[in-house]
C-alpha positions in Angstrom: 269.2 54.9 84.8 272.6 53.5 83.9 274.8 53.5 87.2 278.6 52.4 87.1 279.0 51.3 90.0 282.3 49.4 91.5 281.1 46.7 93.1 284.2 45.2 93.1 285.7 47.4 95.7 282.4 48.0 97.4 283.0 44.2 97.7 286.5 45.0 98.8 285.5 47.9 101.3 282.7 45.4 102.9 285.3 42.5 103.1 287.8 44.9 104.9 285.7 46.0 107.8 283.8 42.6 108.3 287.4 40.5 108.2 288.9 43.4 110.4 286.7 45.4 112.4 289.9 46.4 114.7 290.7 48.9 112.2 287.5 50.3 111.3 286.0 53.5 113.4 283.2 54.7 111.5 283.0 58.4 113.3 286.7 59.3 111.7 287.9 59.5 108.1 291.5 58.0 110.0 292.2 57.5 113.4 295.8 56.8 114.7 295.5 53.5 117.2 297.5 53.3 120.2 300.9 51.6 119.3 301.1 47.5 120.1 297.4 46.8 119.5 297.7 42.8 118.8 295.8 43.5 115.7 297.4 47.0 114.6 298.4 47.3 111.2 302.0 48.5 110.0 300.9 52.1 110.7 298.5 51.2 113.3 295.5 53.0 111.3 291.8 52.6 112.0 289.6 54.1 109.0 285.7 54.7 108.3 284.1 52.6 105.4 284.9 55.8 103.1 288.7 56.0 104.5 288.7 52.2 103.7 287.1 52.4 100.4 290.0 55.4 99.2 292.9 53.2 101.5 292.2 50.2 99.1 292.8 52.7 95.8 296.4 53.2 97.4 295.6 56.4 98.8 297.1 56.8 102.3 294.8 59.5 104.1 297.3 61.5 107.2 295.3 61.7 110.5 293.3 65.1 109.9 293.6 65.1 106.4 289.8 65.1 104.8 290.6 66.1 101.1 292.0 64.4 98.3 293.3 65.2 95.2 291.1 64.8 91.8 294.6 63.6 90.6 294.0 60.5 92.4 290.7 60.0 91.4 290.7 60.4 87.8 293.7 57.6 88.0 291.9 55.0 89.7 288.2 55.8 87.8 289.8 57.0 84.7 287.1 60.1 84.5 287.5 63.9 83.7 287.2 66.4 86.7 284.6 68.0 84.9 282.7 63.9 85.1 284.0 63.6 88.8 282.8 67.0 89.6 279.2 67.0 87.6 277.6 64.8 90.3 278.5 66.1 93.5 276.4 69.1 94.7 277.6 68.8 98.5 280.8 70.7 98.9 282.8 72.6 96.5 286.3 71.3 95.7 289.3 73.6 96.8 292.1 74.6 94.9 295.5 73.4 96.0 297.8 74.8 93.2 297.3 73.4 90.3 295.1 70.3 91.3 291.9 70.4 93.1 290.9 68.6 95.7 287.2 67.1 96.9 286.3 65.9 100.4 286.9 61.8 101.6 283.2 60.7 101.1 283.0 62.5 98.3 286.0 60.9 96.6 284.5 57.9 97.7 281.1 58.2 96.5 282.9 58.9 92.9 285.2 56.1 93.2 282.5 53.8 94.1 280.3 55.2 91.3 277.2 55.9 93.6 276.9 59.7 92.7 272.8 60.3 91.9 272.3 56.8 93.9 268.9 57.7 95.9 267.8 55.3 98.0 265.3 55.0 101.0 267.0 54.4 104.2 267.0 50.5 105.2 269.8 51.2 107.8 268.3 48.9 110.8 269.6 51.3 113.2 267.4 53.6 112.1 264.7 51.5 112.1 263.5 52.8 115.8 262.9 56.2 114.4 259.0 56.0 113.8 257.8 57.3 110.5 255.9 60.8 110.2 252.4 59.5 109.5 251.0 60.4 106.0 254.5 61.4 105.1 256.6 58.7 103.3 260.4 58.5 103.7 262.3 60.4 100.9 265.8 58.6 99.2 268.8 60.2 100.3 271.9 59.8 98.7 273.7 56.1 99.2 276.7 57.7 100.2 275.9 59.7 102.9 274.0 56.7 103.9 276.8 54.7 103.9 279.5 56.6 105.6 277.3 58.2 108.3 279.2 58.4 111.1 277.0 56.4 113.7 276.7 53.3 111.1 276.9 50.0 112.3 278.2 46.9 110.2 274.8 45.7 109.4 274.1 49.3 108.5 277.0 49.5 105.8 275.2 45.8 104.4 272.0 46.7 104.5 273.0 50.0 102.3 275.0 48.0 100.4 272.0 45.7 99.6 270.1 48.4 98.6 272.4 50.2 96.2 273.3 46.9 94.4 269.4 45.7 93.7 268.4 48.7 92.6 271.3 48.7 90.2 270.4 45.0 89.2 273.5 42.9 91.0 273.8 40.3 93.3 274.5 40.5 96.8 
């Protein structure tokens, strides 16, 4: 299967929170920080690797928000709706007049061109979950993989790592 995946800003999104954990909280799309942190940004916003991932496109998410336009997306992937919409079978986009709108991680996973992605879990945080015997471990989608909320830094690589060799790139 062909995949077009961005690794460039997967790249990006994985620089970001290694080179600035300060402003990464993986349980919230955005989180405002508390004003004169010595490593606050301008606006003093924390994001989640899927807040980062739409943050580096130039979208600016508002504390709360968790939808974003498909306006946005086709500009930075140059698809369709109807191509943004045909892979996601989690939520439904909602109309806001005249432009619908899709939730952060699933903007994400489109921007990041891991819609039908499967992978098995290699998140080492979940690695103390013991296996049902006689029952192997099904591949879930590398998105929600990757912007669970409980992920860890060496989750987010290790998901990474998966997504880009069975897609054929280097780490």
């Amino acid at each position: 299967m062909e995949h077009r995946i961005n690794q460039e800003l997967i790249r990006a999104m994985r620089a970001q929170l290694h080179d600035d954990p300060a402003h990464w909280v993986q349980q919230h799309w955005v989180t405002e920080m508390e004003p004169a942190t010595p490593t606050a940004t301008e606006c003093d916003t924390a994001y989640c690797a899927a807040g980062w991932t739409l943050a580096l496109t130039g979208w600016h998410i508002r504390e709360g928000a968790e939808w974003i336009p498909l306006s946005h997306i086709r500009k930075v992937t140059g698809l369709e709706n109807a191509q943004i919409l045909s892979g996601l079978k989690i939520r439904e986009p909602r109309t806001i007049l005249i432009d619908p709108e899709i939730h952060v991680s699933d903007a994400a996973e489109v921007i990041l061109g891991l819609e039908g992605i499967r992978i098995p879990d290699p998140r080492p945080s979940r690695g103390t979950i013991p296996p049902i015997p006689d029952r192997p471990r099904t591949p879930a989608p590398a998105a929600h993989l990757m912007f669970a909320g409980g992920n860890t830094l060496a989750d987010i690589d290790a998901v990474i790592a998966a997504v880009f060799t069975i897609a054929g790139i280097e780490s």
